[in-house]
C-alpha positions as CSV (number, residue, x, y, z in Angstrom):
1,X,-78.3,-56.2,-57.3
2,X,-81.9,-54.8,-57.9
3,X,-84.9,-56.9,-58.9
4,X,-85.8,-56.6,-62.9
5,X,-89.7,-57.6,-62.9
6,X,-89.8,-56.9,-66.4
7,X,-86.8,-59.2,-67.5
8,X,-87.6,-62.5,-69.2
9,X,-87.1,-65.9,-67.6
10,X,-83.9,-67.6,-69.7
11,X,-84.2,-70.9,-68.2
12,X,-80.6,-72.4,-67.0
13,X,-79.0,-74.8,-69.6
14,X,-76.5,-76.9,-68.4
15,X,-75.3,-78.1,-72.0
16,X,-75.1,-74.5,-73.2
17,X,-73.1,-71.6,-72.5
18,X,-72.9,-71.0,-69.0
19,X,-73.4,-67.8,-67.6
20,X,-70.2,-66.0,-65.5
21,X,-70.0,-64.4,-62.2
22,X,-70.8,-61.0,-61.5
23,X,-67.8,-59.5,-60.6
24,X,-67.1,-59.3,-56.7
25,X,-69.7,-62.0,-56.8
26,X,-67.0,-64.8,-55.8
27,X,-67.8,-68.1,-54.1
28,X,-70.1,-68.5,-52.0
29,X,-70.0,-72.2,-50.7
30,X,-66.4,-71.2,-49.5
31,X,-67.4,-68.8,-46.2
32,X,-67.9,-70.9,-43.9
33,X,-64.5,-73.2,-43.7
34,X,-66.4,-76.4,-41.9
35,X,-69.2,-75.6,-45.1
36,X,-65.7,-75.5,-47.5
37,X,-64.3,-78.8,-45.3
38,X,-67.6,-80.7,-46.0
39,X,-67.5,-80.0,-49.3
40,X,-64.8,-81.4,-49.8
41,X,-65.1,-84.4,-48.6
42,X,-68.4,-85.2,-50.3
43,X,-66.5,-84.2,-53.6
44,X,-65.5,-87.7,-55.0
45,X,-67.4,-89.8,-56.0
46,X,-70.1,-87.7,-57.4
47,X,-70.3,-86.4,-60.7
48,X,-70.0,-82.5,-61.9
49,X,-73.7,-82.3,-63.0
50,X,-75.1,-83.3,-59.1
51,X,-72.7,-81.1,-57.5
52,X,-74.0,-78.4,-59.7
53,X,-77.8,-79.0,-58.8
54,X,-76.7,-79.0,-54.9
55,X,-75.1,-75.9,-55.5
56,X,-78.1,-74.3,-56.7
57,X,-80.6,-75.7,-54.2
58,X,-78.3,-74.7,-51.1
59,X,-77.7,-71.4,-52.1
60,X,-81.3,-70.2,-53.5
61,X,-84.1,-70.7,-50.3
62,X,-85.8,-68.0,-52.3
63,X,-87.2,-69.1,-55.8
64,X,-87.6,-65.6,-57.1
65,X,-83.9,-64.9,-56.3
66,X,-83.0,-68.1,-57.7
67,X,-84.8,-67.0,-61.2
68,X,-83.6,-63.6,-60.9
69,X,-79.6,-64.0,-59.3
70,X,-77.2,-66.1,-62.5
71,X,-75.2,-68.8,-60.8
72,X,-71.6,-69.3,-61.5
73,X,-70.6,-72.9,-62.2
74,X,-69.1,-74.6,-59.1
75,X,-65.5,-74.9,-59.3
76,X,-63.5,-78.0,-58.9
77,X,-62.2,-77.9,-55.4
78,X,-58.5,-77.3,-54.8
79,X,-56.9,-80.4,-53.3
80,X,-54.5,-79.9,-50.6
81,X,-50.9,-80.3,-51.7
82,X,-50.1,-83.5,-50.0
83,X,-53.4,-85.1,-51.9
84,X,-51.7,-83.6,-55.3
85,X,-48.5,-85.2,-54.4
86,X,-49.9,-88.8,-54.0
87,X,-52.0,-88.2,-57.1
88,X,-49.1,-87.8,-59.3
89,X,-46.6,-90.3,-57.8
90,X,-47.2,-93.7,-59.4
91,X,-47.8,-96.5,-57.0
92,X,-48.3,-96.4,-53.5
93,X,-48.4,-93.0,-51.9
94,X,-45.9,-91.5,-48.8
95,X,-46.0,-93.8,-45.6
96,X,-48.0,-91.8,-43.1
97,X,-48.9,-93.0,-39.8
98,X,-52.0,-91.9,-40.4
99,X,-53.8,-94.6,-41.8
100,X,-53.6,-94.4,-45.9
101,X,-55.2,-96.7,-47.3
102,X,-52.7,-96.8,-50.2
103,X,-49.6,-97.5,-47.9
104,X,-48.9,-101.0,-47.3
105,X,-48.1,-102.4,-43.8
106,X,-43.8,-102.2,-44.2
107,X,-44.2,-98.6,-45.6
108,X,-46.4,-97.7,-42.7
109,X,-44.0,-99.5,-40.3
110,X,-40.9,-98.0,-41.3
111,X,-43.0,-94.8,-41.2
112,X,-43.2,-95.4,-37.5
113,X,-39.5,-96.3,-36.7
114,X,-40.6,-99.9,-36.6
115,X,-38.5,-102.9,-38.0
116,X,-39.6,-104.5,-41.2
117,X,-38.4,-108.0,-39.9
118,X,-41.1,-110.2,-38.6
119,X,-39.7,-113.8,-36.9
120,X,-41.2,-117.1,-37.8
121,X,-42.5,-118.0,-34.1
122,X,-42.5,-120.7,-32.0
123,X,-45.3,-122.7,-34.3
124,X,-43.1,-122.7,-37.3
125,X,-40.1,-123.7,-35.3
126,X,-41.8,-126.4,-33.8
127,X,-42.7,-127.8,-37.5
128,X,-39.1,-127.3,-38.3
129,X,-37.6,-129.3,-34.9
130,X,-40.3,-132.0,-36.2
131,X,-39.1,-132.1,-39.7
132,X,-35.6,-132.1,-38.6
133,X,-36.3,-134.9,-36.4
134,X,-37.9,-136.8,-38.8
135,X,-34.5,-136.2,-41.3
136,X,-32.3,-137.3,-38.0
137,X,-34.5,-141.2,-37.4
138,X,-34.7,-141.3,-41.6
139,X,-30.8,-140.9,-42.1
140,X,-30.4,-143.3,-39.0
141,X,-32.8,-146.0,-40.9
142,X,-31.3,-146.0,-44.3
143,X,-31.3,-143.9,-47.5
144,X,-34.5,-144.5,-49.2
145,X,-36.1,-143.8,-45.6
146,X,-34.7,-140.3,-45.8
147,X,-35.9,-139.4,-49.1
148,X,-39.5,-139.1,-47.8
149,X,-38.9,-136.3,-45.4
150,X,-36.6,-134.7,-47.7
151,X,-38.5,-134.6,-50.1
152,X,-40.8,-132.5,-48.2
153,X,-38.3,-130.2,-47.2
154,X,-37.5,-129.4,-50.8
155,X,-41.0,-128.9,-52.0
156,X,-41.6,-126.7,-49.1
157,X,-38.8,-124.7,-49.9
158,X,-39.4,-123.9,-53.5
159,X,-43.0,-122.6,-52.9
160,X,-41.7,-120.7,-49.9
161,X,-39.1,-119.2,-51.4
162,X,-41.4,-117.6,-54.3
163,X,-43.7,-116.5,-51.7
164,X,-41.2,-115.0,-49.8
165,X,-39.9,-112.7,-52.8
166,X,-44.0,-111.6,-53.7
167,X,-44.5,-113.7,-56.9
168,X,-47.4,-116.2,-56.3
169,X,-49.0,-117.7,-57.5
170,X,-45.8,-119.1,-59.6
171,X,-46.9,-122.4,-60.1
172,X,-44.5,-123.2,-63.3
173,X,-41.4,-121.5,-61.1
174,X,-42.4,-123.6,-58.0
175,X,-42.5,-126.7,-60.4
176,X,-39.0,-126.4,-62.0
177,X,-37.3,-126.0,-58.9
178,X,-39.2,-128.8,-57.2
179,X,-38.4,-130.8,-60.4
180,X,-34.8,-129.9,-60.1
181,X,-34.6,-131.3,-56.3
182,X,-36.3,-134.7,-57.4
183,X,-33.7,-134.7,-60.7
184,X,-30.8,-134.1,-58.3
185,X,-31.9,-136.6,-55.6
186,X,-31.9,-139.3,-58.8
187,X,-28.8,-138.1,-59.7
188,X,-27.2,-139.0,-56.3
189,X,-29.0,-142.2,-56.0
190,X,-27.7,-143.2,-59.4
191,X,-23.9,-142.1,-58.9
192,X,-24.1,-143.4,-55.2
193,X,-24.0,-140.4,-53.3
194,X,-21.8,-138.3,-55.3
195,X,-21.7,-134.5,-54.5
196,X,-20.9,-134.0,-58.3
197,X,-24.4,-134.7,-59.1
198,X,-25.9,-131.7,-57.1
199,X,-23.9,-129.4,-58.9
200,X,-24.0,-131.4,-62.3
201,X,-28.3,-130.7,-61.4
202,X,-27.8,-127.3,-60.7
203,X,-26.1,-126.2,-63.5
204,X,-28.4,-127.7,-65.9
205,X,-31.5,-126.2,-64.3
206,X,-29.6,-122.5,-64.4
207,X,-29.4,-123.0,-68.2
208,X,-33.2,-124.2,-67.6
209,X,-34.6,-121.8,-66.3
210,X,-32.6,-119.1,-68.4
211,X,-33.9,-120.1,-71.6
212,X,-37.5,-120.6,-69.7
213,X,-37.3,-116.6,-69.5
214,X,-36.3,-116.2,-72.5
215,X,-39.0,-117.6,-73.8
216,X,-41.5,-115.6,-71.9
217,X,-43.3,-112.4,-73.3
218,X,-43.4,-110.6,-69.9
219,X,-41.5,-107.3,-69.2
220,X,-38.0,-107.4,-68.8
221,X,-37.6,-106.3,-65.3
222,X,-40.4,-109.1,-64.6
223,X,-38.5,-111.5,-66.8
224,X,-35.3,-110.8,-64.4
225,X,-37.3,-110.8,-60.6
226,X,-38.5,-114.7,-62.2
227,X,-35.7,-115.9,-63.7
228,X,-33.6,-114.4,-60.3
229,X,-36.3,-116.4,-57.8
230,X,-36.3,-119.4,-60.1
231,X,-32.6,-119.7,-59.8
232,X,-32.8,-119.0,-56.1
233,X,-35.8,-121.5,-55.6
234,X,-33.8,-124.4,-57.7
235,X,-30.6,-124.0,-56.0
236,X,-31.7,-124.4,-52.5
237,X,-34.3,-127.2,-53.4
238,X,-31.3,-128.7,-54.7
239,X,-28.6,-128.3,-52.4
240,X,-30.9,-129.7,-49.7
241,X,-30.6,-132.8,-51.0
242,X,-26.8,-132.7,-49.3
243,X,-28.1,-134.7,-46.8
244,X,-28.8,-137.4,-49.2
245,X,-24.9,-137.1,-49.9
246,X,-23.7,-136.7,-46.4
247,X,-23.1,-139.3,-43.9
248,X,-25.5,-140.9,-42.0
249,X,-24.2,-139.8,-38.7
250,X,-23.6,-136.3,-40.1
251,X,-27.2,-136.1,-40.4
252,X,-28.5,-137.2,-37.4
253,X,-26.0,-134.4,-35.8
254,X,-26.6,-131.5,-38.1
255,X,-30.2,-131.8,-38.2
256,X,-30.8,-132.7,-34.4
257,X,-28.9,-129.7,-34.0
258,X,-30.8,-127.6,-36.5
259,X,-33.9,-128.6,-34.4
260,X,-32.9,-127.4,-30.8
261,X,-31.6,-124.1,-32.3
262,X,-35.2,-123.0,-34.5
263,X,-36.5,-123.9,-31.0
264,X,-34.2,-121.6,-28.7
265,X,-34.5,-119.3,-31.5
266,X,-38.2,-118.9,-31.0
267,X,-37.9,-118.3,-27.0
268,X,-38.7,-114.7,-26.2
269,X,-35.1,-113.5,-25.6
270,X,-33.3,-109.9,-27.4
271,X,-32.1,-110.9,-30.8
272,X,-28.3,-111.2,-29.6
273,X,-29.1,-113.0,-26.6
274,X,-30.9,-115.3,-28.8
275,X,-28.8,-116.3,-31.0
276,X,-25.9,-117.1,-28.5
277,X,-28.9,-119.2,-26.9
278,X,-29.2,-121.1,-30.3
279,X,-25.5,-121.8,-30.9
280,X,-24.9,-123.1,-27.6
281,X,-28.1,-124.9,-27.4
282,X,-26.9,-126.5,-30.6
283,X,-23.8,-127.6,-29.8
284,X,-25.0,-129.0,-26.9
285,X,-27.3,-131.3,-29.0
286,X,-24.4,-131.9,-31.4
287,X,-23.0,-133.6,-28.4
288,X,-25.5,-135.1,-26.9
289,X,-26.5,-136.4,-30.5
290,X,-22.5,-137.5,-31.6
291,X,-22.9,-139.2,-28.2
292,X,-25.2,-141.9,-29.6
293,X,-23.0,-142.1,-33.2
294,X,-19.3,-142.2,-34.1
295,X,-18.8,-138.5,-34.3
296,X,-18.4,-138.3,-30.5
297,X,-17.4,-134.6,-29.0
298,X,-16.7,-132.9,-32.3
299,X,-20.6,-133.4,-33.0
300,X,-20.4,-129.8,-31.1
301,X,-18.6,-128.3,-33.9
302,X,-21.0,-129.9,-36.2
303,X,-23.8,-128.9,-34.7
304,X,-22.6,-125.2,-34.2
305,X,-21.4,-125.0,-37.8
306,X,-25.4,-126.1,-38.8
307,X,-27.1,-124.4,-36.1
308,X,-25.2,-120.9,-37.8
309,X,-26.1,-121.7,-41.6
310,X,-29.7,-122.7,-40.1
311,X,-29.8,-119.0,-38.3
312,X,-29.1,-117.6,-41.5
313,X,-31.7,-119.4,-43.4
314,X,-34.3,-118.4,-40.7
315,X,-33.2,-114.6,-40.6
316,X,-33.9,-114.8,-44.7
317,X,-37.4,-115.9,-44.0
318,X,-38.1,-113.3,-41.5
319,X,-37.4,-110.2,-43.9
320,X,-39.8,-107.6,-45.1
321,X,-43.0,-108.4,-43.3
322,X,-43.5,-112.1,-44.4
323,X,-46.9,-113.4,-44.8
324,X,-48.5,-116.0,-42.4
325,X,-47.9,-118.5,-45.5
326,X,-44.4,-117.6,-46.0
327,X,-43.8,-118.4,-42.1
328,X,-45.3,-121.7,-42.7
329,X,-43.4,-122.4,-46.1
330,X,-40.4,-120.5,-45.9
331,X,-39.5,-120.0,-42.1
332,X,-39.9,-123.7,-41.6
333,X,-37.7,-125.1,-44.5
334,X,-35.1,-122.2,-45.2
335,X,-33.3,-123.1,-41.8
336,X,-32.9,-126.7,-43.0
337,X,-32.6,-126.2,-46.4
338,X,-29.3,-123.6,-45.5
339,X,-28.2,-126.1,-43.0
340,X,-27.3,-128.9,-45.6
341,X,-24.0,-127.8,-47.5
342,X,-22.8,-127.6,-43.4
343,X,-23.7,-131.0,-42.5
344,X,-22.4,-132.9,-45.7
345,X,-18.7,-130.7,-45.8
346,X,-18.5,-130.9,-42.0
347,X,-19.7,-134.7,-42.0
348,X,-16.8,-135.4,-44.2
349,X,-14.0,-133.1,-42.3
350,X,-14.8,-134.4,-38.7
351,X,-15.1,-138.1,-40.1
């Protein structure tokens, strides 16, 4: 292109009509591929009008040529394809192993072949031996002395239940199923111990908590997930307070045993290992415990048939990469909690 020194200056507008590209002009800050790589990733976050003015600058060392040459608007740059796809897909983008900043820690695990399941530890299941230990002297004291570790155990297990399925805070949830255990203890106290009263409770907090939902002017998928971990929360609140309706004995068993398994649960063994470890371990404490009460030797079965429904409880609270707060909520009451209905039907069988 040859020099014009008789051509007028037309100043550059950047609000009016933009001049085009010569043709076979093309792009120029796309040569060099590093030069095309750095542009890119200096791209967001600025707006079009600065990219425009660094366009200019960088390519026109000369201000005559600057005056003289028209400059084509910079075009957006093209996005890979990958970046396109995570644009468009709502939520959290692919796992990659990478480091995105958008893929959260079970994606980017499963990404990498790794398990989603993440076990309490040893602290948790030393705060659930200690809270089962605490159930074990309470039952062997006298009823109103076991409320007050049981009542723990069911408050801890309705806030670590909701935290465990991702909806927190959840104060009101937390509170009706907390409010269900204390209505279900009252009920037992009232009928003296009568099982009829945890499932007359639970029933009527079902109904509760349905028409609580109802009520609500959330989405209806959201509706469901509360009204679902509501349920869930009231129901094991509640049926933890079997061990208000089981015998004392049957207590003192079942949750001695409970304790010694968490613990030999927690030992650094392979999962399978493990849990033969716990069963054993518990049956040996369901002995060593019916020993000291009338149960005698079929406090093994006792504490097996616990130690098993506790396993399950404590596999629940290790699903899905559970917070440090769910390990400390959940992972210490969900073992005891699902331990209960095994302690008051065994209690009575073994009798």
């Amino acid at each position: 292109m040859t020099d014009q020194p008789n051509r007028p200056h037309q100043p550059y507008d950047p609000y009016g009509q933009q001049p085009q590209a010569w043709p076979g002009q093309g792009y120029q800050g796309y040569e060099d591929p590093q030069a095309a790589q750095q542009y890119t990733q200096q791209w967001q976050g600025q707006t079009w009008e600065t990219q425009n003015h660094r366009s200019v600058s960088a390519q026109a060392p000369d201000p005559e040529t600057a005056i003289l040459t028209p400059q084509s608007p910079p075009r957006r740059p093209e996005a890979p394809a990958a970046a396109d796809a995570d644009a468009s897909a709502p939520g959290y983008g692919p796992a990659t192993v990478g480091g995105n900043t958008r893929v959260t820690d079970a994606q980017r695990a499963r990404a990498e072949g790794r398990s989603p399941i993440i076990e309490p530890g040893m602290q948790p299941a030393a705060l659930t031996a200690l809270l089962g230990l605490l159930l074990a002297g309470a039952a062997a004291v006298g009823t109103y002395a076991l409320l007050v570790p049981l009542v723990i155990l069911q408050a801890v297990t309705a806030a670590g239940w909701f935290r465990l399925n991702g909806m927190w805070p959840a104060r009101q949830g937390i509170a009706l199923g907390f409010a269900g255990a204390l209505a279900a203890d009252a009920a037992l106290l009232a009928s003296g111990r009568s099982p009829s009263a945890i499932l007359g409770t639970l029933g009527v907090w079902v109904l509760l908590a349905l028409v609580l939902q109802l009520r609500s002017h959330a989405d209806p998928d959201e509706r469901m997930y509360g009204l679902m971990a509501t349920v869930a929360a009231s129901a094991l609140a509640i049926v933890a307070g079997g061990y208000l309706a089981a015998a004392a004995d049957a207590v003192t068993v079942g949750a001695v045993a409970v304790a010694v398994a968490v613990l030999a649960r927690a030992l650094p063994l392979p999962t399978p290992a493990s849990v033969v470890v716990s069963l054993l371990a518990a049956a040996g404490a369901g002995v060593a415990a019916g020993s000291v009460t009338d149960l005698g030797t079929s406090g093994a079965l006792l504490g097996a048939g616990a130690a098993a429904c506790a396993l399950i409880g404590h596999r629940v609270a290790s699903y899905d990469y559970p917070s440090r707060f769910v390990h400390f909520t959940a992972g210490v009451a969900l073992p005891l909690a699902a331990a209960a209905p095994a302690v008051y039907l065994l209690g009575r069988a073994l009798a």
